[in-house]
Every structure is written in C-alpha cells, then in structure tokens.
DRENPA-3360 file (N, C-alpha, C; in nm, 2 decimals, always signed):
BEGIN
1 = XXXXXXXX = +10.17/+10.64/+8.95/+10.17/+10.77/+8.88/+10.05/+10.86/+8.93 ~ +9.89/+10.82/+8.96/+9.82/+10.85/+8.98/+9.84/+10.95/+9.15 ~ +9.90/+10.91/+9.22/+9.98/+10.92/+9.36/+10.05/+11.03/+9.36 ~ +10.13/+11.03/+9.24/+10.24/+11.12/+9.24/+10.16/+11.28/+9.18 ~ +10.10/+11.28/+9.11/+10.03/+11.35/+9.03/+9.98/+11.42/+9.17 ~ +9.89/+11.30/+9.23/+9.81/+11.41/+9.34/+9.88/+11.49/+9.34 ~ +9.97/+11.41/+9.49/+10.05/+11.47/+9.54/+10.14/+11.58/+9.50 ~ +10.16/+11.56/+9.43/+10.24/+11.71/+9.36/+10.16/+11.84/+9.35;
9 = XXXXXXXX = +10.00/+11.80/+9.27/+9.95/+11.92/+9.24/+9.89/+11.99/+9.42 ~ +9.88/+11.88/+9.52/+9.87/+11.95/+9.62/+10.00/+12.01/+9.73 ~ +10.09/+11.98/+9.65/+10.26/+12.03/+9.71/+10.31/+11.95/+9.85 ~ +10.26/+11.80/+9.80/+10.27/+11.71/+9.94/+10.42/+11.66/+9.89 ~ +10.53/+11.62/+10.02/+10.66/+11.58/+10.00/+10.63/+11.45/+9.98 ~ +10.62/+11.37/+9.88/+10.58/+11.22/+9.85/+10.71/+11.21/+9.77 ~ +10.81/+11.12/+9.82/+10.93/+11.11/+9.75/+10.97/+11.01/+9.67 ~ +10.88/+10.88/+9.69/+10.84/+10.77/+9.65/+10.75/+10.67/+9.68;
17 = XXXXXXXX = +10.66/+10.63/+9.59/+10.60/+10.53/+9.62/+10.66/+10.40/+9.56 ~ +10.59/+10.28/+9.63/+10.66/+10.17/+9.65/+10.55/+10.07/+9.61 ~ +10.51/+9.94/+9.49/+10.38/+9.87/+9.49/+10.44/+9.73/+9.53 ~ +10.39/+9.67/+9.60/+10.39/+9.55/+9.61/+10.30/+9.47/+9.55 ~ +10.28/+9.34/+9.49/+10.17/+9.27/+9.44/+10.21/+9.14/+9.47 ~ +10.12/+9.05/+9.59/+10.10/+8.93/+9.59/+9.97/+8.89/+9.49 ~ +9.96/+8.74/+9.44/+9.88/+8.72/+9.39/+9.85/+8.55/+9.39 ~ +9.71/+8.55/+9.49/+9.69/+8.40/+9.55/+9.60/+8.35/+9.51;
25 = XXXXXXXX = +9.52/+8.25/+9.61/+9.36/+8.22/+9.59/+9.32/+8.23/+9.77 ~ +9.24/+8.23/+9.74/+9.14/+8.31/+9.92/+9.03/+8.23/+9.90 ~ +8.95/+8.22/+10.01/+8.82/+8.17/+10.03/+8.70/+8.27/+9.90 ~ +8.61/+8.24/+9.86/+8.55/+8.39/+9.84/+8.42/+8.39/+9.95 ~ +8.42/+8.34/+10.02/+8.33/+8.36/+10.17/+8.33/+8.27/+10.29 ~ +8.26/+8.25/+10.39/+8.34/+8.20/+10.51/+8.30/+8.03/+10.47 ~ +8.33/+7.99/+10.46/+8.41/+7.84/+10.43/+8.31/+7.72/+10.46 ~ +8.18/+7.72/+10.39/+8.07/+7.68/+10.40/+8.12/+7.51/+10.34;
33 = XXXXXXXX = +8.18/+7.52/+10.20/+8.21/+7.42/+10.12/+8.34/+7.43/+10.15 ~ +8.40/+7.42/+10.17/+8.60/+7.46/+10.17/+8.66/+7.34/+10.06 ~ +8.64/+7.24/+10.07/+8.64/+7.09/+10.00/+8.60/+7.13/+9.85 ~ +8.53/+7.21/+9.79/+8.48/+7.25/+9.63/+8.61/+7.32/+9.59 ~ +8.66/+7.32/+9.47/+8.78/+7.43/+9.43/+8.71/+7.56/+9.38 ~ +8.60/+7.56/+9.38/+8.50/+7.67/+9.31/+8.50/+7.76/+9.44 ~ +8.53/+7.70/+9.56/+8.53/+7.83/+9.69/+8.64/+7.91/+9.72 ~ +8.68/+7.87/+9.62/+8.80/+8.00/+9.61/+8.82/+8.08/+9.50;
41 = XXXXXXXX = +8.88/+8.20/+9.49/+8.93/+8.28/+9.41/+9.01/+8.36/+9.42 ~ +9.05/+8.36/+9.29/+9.18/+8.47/+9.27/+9.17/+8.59/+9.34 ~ +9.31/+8.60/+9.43/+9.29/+8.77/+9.54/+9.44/+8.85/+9.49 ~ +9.45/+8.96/+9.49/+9.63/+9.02/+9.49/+9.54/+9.10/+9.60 ~ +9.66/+9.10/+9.66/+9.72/+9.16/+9.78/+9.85/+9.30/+9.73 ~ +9.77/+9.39/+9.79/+9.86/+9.51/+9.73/+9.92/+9.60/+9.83 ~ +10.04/+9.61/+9.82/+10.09/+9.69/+9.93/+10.16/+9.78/+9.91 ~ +10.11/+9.92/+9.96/+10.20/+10.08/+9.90/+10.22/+10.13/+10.05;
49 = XXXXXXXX = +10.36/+10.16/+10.01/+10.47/+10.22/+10.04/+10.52/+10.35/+9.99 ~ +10.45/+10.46/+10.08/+10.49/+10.57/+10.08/+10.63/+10.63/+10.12 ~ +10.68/+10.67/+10.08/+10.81/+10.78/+10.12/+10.81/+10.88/+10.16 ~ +10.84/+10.99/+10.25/+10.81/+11.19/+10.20/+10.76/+11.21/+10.33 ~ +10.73/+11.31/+10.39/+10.74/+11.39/+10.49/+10.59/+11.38/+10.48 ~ +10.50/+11.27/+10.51/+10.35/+11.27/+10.51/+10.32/+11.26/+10.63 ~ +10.16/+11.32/+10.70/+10.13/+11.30/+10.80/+10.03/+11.20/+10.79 ~ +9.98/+11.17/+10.86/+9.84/+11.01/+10.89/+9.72/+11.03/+10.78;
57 = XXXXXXXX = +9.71/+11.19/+10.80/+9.57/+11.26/+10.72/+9.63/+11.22/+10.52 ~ +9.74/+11.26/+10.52/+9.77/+11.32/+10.36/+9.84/+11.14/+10.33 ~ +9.85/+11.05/+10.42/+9.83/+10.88/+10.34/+9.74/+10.83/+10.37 ~ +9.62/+10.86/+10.43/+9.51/+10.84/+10.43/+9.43/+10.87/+10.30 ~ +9.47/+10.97/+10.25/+9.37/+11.06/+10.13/+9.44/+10.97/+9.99 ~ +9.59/+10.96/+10.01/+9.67/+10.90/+9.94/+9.62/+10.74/+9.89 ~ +9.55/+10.70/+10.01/+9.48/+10.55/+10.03/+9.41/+10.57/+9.94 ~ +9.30/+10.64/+9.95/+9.16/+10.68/+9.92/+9.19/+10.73/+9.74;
65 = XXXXXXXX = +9.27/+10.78/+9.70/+9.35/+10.79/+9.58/+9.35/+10.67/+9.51 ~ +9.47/+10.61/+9.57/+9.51/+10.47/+9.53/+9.40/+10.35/+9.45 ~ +9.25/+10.39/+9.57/+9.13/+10.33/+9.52/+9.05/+10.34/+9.38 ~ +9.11/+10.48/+9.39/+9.04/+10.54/+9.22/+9.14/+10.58/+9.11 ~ +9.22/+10.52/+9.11/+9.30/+10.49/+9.04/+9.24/+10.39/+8.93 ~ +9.25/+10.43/+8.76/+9.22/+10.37/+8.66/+9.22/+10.23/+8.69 ~ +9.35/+10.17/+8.70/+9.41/+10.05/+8.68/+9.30/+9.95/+8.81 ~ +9.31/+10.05/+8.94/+9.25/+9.94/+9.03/+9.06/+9.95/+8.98;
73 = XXXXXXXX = +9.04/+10.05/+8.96/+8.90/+10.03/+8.89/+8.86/+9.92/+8.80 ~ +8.97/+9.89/+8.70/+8.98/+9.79/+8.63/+8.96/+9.66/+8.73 ~ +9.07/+9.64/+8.78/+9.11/+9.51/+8.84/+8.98/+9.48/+8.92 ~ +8.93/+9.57/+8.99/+8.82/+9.53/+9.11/+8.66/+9.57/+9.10 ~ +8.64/+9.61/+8.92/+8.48/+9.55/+8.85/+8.52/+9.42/+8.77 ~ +8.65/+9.38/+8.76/+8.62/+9.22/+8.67/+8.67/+9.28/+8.54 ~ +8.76/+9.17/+8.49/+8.83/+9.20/+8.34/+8.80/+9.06/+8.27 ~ +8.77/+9.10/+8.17/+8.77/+9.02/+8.05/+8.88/+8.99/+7.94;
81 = XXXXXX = +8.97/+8.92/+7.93/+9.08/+8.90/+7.87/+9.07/+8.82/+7.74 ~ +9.08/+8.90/+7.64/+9.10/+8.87/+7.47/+9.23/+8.83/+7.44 ~ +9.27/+8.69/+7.40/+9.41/+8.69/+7.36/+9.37/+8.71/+7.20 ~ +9.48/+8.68/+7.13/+9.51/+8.75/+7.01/+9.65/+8.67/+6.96 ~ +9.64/+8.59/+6.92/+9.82/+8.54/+6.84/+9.80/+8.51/+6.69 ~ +9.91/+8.62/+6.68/+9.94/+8.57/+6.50/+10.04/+8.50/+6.45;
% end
C-alpha cells in the first residue's frame, strides 16, 4: 500500500506490486559456535515484485520506500507479542 501511494502521488506507472515472504532460521553471525541452537535466528526473506513502466532509478527509490514502510519498521526494531484468549 505504502508503494502504491508513492507511486501514484509521484505519477509513476506501478501497476502492481507483488510480496513474497520466506520465513527461516539463518546464522546470526559467521559461525563461531554453529553446534549451539542459540546461533541462529529467525530471518524472512522478502521479495517485491514490481510491475509498470519503471526505470532502475524509480525501483530503486521504490526499494528505499519499501524500507520505511510502517510494517517493516516494526518487523526490523523487534516485536513483542501479547497473546490474549478468552
């Protein structure tokens, strides 16, 4: 949504975007312990897929967008999750 918004208010042909979401576990640094399960951590892997008559410059900026975007701000300072059942 955030993408589309730009794009629009700057009158860029963005005809769809596309999100991909893997979600694994990764090293979290070069592989000192590898054998500890604590040396890993949860990674998503995100992959956007632009559509529209864009040049290198305007999905570059699109990138750089994508980064400040609410949701990924969330995701990439750390969330804290409250469950709640009644």
């Amino acid at each position: 949504m955030t993408l589309r918004l730009y794009a629009a208010r700057k009158g860029w042909d963005l005809r769809e975007v596309v999100v991909e979401l893997d979600i694994g576990r990764a090293y979290a640094e070069d592989c000192a312990h590898c054998e500890d399960p604590r040396a890993m951590v949860e990674q998503i892997t995100r992959r956007i897929t632009l559509q529209g008559a864009l040049d290198a410059a305007q999905k570059a900026r699109l990138a750089e967008i994508a980064a400040k975007c609410p949701v990924h701000k969330t995701l990439t300072a750390g969330l804290r999750v409250k469950d709640e059942v009644g």
